[in-house]
C-alpha positions in Angstrom: 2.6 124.7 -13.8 3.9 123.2 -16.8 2.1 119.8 -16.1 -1.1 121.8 -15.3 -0.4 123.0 -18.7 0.2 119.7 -20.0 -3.0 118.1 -18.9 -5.1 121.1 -20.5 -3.5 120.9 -24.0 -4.1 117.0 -23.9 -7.6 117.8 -22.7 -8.6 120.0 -25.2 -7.1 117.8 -28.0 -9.3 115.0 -26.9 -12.1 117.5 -27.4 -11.0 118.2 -30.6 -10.2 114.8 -31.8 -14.1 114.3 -30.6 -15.6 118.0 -31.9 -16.8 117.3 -35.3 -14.3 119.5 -37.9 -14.4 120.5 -41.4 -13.2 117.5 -42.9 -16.3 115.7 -41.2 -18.6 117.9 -42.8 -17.4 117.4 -45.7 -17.6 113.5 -45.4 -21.2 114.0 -44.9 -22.1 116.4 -47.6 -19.7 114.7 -50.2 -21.8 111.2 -50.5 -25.1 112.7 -49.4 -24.3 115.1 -52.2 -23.3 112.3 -54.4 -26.5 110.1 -53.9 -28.6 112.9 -54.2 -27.1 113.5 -57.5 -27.2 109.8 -58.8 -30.5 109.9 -58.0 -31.5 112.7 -60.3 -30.2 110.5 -63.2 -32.1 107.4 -62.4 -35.0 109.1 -65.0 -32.5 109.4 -67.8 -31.6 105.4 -68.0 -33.3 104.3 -71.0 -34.0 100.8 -70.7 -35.2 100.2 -74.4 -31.6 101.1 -75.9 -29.9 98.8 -74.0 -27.2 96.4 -75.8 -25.3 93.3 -74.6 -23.6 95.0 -72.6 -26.2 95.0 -70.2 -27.1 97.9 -67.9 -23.7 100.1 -68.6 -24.7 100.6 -72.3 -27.3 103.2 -71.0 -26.5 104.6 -67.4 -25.7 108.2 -67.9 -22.2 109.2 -67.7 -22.8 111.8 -64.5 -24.5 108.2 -63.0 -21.0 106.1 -63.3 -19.3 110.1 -62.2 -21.4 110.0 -59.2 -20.3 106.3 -58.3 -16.5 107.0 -59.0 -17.0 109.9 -56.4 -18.6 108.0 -54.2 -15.2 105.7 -54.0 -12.9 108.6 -53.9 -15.6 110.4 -50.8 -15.4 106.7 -48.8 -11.1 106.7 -49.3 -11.3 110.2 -47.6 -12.9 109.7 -44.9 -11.4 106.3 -44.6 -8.0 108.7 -44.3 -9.2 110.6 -41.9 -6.7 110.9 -38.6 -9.9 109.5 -37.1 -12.4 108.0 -39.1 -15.8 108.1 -37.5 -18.2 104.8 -37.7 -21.1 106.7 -38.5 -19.9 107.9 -41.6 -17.9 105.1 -42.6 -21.6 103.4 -42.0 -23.3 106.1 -43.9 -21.0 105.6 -47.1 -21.6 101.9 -47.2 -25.5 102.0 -47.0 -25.6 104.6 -49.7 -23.4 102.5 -52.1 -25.7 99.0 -51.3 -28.8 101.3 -52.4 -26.9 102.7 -55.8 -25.6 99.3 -56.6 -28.0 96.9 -55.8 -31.1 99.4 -55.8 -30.8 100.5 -59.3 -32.6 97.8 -61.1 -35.5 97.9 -58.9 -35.6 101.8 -59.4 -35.0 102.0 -63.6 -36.8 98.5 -64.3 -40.5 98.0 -64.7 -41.2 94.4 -63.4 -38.3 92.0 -61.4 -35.5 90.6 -63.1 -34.3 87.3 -63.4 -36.6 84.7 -64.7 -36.3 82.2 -61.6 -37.5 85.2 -59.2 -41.2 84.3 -60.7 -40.8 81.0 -60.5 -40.0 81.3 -56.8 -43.2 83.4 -56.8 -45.0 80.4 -58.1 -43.8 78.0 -55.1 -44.6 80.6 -52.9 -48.3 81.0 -54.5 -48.6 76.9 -54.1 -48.1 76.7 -50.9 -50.3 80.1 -50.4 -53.1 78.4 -52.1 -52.4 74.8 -50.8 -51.2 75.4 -47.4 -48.7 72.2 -48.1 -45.9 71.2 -50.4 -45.7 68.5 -53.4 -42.2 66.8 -52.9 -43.1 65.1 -55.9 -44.0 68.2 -57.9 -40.6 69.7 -57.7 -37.2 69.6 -56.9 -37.6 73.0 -54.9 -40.1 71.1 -52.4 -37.8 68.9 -51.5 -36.2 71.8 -49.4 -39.5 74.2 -48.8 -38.6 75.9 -45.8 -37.2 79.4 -47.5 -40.9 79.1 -49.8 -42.7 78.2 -46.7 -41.3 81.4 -44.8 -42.1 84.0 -47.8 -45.4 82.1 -48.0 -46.0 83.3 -44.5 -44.2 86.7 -45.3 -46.3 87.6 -47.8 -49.8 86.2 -46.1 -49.1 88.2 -42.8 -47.9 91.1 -44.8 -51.4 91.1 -46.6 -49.6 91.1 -50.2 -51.2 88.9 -53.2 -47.3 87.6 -54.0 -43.8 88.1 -53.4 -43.1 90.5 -56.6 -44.5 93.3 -55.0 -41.3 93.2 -52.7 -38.4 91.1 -54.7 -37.1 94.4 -55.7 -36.0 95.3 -52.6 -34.0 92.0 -51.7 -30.7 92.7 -53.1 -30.9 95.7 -50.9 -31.8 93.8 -47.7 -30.2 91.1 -48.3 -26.8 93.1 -48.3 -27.6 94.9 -45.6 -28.1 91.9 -43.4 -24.7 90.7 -44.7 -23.3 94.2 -43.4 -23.3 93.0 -39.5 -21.9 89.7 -39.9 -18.9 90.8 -42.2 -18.4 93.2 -39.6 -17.9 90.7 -37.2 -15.9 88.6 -39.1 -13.7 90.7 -39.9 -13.1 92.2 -36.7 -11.8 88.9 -35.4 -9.2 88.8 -37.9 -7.6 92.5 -37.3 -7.9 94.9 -34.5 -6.9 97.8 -37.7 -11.0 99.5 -37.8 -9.6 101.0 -41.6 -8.7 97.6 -42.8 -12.2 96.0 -41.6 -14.0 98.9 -43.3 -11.8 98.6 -46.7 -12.8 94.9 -47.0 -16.3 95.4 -45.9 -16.2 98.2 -49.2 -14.0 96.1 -51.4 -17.0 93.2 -50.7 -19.8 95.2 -51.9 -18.2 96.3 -55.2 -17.0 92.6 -56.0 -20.0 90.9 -55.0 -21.7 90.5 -58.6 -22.4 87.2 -58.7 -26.3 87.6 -58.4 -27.3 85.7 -56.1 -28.7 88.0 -53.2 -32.4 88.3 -55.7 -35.3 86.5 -53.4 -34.0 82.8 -53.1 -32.8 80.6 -50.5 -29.0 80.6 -51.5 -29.4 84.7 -50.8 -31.1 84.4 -47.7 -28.8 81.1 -46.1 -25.5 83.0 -47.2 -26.0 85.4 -44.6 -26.6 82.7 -41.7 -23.3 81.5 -43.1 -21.9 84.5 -42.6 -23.8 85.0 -39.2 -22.8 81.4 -38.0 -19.3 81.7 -38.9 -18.8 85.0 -37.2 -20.4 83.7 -34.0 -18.2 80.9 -34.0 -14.9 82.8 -34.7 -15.5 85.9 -32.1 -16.5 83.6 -29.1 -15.7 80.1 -30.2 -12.4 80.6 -30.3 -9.2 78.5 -29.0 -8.2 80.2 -25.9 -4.6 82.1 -27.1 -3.2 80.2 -23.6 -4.3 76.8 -25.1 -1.1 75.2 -26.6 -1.6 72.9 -29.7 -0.1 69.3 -29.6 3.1 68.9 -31.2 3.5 66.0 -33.4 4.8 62.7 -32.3 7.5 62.5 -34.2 10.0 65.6 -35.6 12.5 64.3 -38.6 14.7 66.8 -40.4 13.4 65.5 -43.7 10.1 66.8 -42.9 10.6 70.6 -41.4 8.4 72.0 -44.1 5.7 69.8 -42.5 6.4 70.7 -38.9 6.8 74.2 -39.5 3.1 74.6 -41.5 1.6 72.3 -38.7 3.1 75.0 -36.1 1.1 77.7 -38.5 -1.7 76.1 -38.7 -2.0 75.9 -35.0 -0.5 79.1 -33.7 -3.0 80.7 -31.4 -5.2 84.0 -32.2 -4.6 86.7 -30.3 -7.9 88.1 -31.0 -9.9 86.1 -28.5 -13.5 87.5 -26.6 -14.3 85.8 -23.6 -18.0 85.0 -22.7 -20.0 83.6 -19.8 -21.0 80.2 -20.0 -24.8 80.7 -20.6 -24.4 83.1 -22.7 -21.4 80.3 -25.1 -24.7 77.7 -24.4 -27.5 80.3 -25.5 -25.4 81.3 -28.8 -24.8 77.4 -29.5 -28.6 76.3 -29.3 -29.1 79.5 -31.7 -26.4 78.2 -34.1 -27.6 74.5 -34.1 -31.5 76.3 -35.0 -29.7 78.2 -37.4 -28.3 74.8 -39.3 -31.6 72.8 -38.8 -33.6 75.9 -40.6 -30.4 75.9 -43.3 -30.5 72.3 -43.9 -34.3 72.0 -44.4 -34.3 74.7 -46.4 -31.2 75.0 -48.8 -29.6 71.5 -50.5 -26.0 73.0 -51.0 -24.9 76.0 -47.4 -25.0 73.0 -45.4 -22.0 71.9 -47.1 -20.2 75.0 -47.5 -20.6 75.2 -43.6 -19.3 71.8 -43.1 -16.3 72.0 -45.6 -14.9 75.2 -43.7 -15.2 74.2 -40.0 -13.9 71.3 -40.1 -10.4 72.0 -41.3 -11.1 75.2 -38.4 -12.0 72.6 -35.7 -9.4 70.4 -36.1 -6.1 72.8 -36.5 -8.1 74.3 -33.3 -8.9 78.0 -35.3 -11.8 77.0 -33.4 -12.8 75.3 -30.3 -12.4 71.6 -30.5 -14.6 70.6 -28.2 -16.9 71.8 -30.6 -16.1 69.0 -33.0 -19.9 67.4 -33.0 -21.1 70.8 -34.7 -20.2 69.7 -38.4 -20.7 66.3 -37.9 -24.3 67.2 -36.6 -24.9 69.7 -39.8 -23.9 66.6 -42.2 -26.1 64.4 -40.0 -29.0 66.5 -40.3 -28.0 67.0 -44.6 -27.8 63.4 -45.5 -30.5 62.4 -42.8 -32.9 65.2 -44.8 -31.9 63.6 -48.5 -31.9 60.5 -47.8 -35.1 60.9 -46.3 -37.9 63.8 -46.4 -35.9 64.6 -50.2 -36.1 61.3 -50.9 -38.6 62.0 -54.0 -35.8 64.0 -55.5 -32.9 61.5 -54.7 -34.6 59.2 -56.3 -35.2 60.7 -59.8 -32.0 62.8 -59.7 -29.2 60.4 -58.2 -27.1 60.5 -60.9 -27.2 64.2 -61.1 -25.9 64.1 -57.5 -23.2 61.9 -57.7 -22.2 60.9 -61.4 -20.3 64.1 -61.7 -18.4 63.6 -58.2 -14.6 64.5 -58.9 -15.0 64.9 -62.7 -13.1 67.7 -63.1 -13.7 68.5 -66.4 -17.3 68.1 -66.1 -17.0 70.8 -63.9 -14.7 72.8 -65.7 -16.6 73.1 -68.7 -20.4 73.3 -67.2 -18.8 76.2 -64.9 -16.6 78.0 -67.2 -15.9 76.5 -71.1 -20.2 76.5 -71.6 -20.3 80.1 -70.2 -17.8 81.6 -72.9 -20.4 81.8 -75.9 -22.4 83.7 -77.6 -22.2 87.1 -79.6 -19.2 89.3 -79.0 -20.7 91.4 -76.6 -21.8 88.7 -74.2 -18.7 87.2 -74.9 -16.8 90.2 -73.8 -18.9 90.2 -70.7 -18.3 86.4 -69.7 -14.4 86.6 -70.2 -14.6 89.8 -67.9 -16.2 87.6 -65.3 -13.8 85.0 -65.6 -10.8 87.4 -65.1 -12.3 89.7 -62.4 -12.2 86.4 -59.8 -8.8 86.0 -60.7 -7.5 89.6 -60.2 -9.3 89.4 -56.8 -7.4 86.3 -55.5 -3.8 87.5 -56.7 -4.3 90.5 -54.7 -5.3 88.5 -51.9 -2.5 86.4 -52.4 -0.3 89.5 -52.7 -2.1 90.5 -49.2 -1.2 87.1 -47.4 2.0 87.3 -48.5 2.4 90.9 -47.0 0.6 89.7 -43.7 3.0 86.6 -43.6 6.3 88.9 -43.8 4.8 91.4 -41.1 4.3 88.3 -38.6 0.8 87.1 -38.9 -0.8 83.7 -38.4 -3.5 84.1 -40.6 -4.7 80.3 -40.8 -7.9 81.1 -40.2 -8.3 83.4 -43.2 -6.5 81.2 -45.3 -8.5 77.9 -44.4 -11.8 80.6 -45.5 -10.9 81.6 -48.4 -9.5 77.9 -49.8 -11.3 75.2 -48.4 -14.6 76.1 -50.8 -12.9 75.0 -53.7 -13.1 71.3 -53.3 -16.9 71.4 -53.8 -16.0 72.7 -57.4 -14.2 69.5 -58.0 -16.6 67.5 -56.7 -20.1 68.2 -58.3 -20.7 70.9 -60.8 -24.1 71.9 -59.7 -25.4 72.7 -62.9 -22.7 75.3 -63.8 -23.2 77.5 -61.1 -20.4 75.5 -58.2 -17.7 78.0 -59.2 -19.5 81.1 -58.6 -20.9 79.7 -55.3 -17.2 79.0 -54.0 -16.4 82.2 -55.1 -18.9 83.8 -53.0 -18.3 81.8 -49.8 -14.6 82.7 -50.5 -15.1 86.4 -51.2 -14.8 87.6 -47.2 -11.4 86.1 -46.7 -10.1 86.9 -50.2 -11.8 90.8 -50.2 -10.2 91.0 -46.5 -6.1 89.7 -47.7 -6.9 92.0 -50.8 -7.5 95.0 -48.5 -4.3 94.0 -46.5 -2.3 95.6 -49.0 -3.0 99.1 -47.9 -2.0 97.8 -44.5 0.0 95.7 -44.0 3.2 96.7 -45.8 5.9 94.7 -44.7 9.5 95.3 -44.0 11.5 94.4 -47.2 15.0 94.3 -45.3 13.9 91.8 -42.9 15.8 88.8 -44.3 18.6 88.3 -46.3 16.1 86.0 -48.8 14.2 89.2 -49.7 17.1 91.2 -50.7 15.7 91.3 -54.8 13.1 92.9 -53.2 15.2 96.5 -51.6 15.4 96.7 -55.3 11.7 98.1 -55.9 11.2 99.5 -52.2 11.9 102.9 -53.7 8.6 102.3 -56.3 6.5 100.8 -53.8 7.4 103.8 -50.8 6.6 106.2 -53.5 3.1 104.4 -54.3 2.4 103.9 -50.1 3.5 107.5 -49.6 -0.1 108.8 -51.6 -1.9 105.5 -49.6 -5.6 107.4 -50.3 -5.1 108.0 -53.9 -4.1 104.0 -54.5 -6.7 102.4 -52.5 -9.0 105.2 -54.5 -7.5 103.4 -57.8 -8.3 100.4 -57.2 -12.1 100.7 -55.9 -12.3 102.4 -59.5 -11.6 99.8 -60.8 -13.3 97.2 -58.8 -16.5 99.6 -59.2 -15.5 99.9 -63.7 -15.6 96.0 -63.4 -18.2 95.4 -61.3 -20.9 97.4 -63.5 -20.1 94.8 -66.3 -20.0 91.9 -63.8 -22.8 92.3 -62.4 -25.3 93.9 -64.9 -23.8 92.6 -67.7 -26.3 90.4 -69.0 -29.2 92.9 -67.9 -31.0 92.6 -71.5 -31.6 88.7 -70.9 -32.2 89.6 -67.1 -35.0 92.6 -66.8 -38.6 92.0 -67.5 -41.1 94.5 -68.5 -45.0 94.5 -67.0 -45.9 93.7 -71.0 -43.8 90.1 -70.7 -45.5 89.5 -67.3 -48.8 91.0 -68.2 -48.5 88.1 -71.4 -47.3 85.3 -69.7 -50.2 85.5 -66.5 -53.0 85.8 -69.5 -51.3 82.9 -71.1 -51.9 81.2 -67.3 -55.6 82.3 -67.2 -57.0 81.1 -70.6 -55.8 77.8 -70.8 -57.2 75.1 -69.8 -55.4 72.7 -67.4 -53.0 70.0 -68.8 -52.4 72.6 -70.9 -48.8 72.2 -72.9 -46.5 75.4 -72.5 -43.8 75.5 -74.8 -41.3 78.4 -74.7 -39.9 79.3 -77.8 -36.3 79.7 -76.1 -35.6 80.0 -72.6 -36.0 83.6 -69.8 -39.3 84.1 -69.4 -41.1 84.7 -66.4 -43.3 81.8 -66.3 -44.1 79.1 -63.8 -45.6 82.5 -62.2 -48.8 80.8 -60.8 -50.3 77.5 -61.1 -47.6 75.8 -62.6 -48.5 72.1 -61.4 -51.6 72.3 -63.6 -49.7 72.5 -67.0 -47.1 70.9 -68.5 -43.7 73.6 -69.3 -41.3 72.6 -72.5 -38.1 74.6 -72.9 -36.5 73.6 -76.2 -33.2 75.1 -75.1 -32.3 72.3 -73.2 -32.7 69.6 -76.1 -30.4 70.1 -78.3 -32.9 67.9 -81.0 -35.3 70.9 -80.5 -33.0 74.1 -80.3 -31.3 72.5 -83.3 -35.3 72.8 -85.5 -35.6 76.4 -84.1 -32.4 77.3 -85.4 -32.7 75.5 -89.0 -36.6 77.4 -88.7 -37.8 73.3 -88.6 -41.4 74.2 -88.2 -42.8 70.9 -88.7 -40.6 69.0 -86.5 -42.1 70.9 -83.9 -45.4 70.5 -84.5 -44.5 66.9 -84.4 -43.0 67.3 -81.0 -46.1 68.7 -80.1 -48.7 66.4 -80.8 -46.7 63.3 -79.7 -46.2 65.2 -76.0 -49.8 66.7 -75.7 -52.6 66.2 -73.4 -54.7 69.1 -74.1 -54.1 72.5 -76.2 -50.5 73.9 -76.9 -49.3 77.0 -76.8 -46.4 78.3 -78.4 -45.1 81.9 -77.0 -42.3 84.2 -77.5 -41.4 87.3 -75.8 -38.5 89.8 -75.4 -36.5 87.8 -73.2 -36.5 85.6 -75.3 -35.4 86.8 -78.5 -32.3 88.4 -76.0 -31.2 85.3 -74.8 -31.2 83.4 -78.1 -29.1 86.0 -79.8 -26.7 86.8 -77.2 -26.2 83.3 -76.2 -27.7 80.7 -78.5 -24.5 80.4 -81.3 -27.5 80.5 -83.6 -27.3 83.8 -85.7 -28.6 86.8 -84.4 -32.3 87.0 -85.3 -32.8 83.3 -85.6 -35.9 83.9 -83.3 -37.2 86.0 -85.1 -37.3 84.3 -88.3 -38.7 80.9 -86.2 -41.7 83.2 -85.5 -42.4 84.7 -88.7 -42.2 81.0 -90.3 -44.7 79.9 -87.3 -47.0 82.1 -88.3 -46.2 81.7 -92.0 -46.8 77.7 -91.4 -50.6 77.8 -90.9 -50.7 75.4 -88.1 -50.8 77.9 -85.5 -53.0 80.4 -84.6 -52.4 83.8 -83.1 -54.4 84.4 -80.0 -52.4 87.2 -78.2 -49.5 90.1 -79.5 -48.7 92.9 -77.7 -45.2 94.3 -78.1 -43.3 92.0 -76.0 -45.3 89.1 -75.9 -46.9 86.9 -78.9 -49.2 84.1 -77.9 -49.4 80.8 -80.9 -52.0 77.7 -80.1 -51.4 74.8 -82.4 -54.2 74.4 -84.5 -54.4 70.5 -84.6 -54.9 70.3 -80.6 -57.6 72.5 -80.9 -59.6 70.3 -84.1 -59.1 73.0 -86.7 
């Protein structure tokens, strides 16, 4: 009677533990609630006051209340004795829409000045039907402009800025499945997965998921890398070689080649087809990558290889980077050979100049007014908060017993590429975002995977603060709550930080297209400073000047040198010249020319002052110059 008893009571706690309760309700109404209520603020953002401090300076404060609650509603039903998917699910697509939606719902036209030059590749090839290798450095690895050409044709649009709002949205949704992958190979623990997947999304502010190639081919990264690592694995059963040779001197060596090599646990058997259908998609997925993107294929390369060889994974797989780097260098030194050609020193004059690369990816980024200043400092530090808690979380992971080479061999083996070319300033923030799912992951580990502090006698210095840290573990929700707030304070600055260089309105487009359709081809374009969205349509026809880059010609604007520009222009003409400014414009020269605030301005009025220019278009945001002399006046 009493096991009868027994079996009912476990029964009917298995219903319960299934039933939806009241703390499940309330993890559904709390963030639909919440987004319902950020939504209602989106009309109060006014995009005109905006400082430099970019898109914080004029959110309302129940908008940056709303986001804060959404952090403290995801921690609770993280908490939860069991968390359900679905609402874990239903958090993390709310917060991609309010963090990465918001620009596209508050701003007229889309931001970044590069998204509208992407929109001019895509209208060449549109109104081509080919690619000029020649033309560009971009056609040298069409096939992302090629796919949005065909995008956009089938989809009956007239270009891609009618949807390059929404990619930062889609684009983290696709990353969504992958991470969950991932991380599912490296922890069984379904609240540390979802932490990390969180703690991604609020430190992912680099900018590079707008409607570009790099956005698009980090997510077959991410795809390719979680195929290999959830059924690509070395069998747990398979036992690594030991070294030759094992000397006394060299334990240290022996004992972090045993690490390096210890088998994963968390292994999922597949049939063979279905291994062989899965490779011939990942070998597509590198031929599309390499053909399309000059700098993933690398990233790809850099991290399996150290993966294949300490056998993280399978090492009869060792052909599959040596195939990607075939297919790279077989693509450059080939169909990109236009571009290695004229740009060969740009490839590899800066290889393992390390101070090159520090000061193109970090000293030239620390300029500007205060305000942007404050910005790019912020940016500098918020990286290195997110590695020391990931270092904080290996460290934890290492004392409770894990092997976590894999993770480790992630989140470090990016950073050689930083070394070795600079990329134009951007290499540092593209190894920080192919580190970010092993570093977001060991950061997350904190919460989890507190270790015993009275496991060795070594640690003893540390049964000193176990009282501080049991009282901090003892109210888990309300720390991991802490720091999401302030991921999420950081991130706003991070990310939208530079929003007053970044946004365009329909006035600056509306200039820059008329600018396109009254002049004649061969036309000279000369942009006053550097941000605006040119290169929109047509732009093989003219030829495109941006003084910011010569340091000879930024150097006139900013002592208002008038004449030496007009002697600029007639030595590099072919036809007529047109001199524009717009908003952007005058943004980015004051927040990070060095020149005095309003230097820009000044430049204009002493253009127009100069008589050797006549004004052919204003409108608020936009003002149109065409040099008098190319037109015989």
């Amino acid at each position: 009677m009493q096991s009868m008893s027994k079996q009912i009571s476990i029964a009917q706690t298995r219903d319960i533990s299934y039933a939806p309760n009241v703390m499940d309700i309330i993890c559904l109404l709390l963030p639909a609630g919440t987004f319902l209520c950020w939504w209602s603020t989106l009309g109060s953002v006014n995009i005109a006051a905006m400082n430099d401090l970019g898109l914080v300076s004029v959110m309302p404060r129940l908008m940056i209340i709303c986001l804060m609650v959404m952090m403290v509603s995801f921690c609770l039903t993280l908490q939860q004795p069991r968390p359900r998917t679905s609402l874990l699910l239903l958090h993390v697509g709310l917060l991609i829409i309010m963090l990465y939606g918001v620009t596209g719902l508050v701003e007229q036209a889309p931001r970044f000045n590069i998204v509208y030059r992407h929109n001019g590749y895509t209208e060449y090839i549109m109104r081509t039907g080919t690619v000029d290798p020649y033309l560009d450095a971009y056609f040298n690895w069409p096939g992302f402009f090629i796919l949005t050409a065909f995008i956009t044709r089938a989809s009956g649009l007239h270009d891609i800025l009618s949807y390059a709002d929404l990619a930062p949205v889609f684009y983290n949704l696709l990353y969504l499945g992958p991470l969950y992958v991932l991380f599912n190979t490296f922890t069984t623990n379904k609240r540390l997965v979802w932490l990390a997947i969180w703690i991604f999304f609020i430190t992912n502010w680099i900018g590079q998921d707008y409607i570009s190639p790099q956005g698009f081919f980090f997510f077959v990264y991410l795809l390719i890398m979680a195929i290999l690592l959830k059924w690509f694995k070395t069998p747990p059963d398979v036992v690594a070689r030991r070294p030759l040779r094992q000397h006394r001197h060299f334990r240290w060596y022996f004992a972090l080649y045993r690490w390096l090599t210890a088998p994963d646990p968390i292994a999922t058997p597949l049939p063979a087809l279905q291994r062989a259908a899965l490779l011939v998609s990942v070998v597509i997925m590198m031929a599309f990558m390499t053909y399309s993107h000059q700098l993933t294929p690398f990233f790809l390369v850099i991290v399996t290889i150290p993966l294949i060889i300490f056998g993280r994974i399978s090492r009869k797989l060792w052909w599959l980077p040596c195939l990607v780097l075939a297919m790279a260098f077989g693509w450059l030194f080939t169909m990109a050979q236009p571009y290695l050609i004229g740009h060969s020193s740009n490839i590899f004059g800066s290889l393992g100049n390390i101070l090159s690369s520090f000061n193109a990816n970090v000293s030239s980024r620390v300029s500007g007014d205060p305000q942007h200043t404050f910005v790019a400092r912020l940016r500098l530090l918020m990286p290195l908060g997110l590695w020391g808690l990931a270092f904080v979380g290996a460290m934890f992971r290492l004392l409770k017993g894990h092997r976590d080479a894999t993770i480790v061999i992630m989140a470090l083996t990016p950073f050689p590429l930083f070394i070795a070319q600079p990329y134009g300033g951007e290499m540092l923030l593209r190894c920080y975002l192919f580190s970010q799912p092993p570093m977001v992951f060991l950061c997350a580990s904190i919460f989890y995977e507190v270790p015993s502090l009275a496991t060795s006698k070594r640690l003893r210095w540390i049964e000193r603060i176990k009282g501080p840290i049991a009282r901090i573990y003892g109210v888990q929700g309300t720390a991991i709550s802490c720091l999401l707030i302030i991921f999420m304070a950081t991130f706003l600055y991070t990310r939208y930080g530079n929003e007053l260089m970044d946004y365009k309105t329909y006035d600056e487009v509306r200039g820059v297209i008329h600018l396109y359709d009254i002049a004649p081809p061969k036309s000279m374009f000369f942009e006053a400073w550097h941000g605006s969205p040119w290169q929109i349509q047509d732009f093989e026809k003219f030829s495109l000047i941006d003084p910011s880059v010569d340091t000879a010609l930024s150097d006139a604007i900013g002592r208002l040198d008038v004449n030496y520009i007009v002697h600029y222009m007639w030595q590099h003409r072919n036809s007529n010249v047109y001199l524009f400014f717009t908003r952007t414009q005058f943004a980015t020269f004051d927040g990070t020319s060095g020149f005095p605030a309003g230097g820009l301005q000044k430049f204009e009025v002493a253009v127009q002052a100069s008589g050797k220019f006549n004004l052919i278009y204003r409108t608020q945001d936009v003002q149109i110059f065409q040099l008098i002399s190319a037109v015989g006046g």
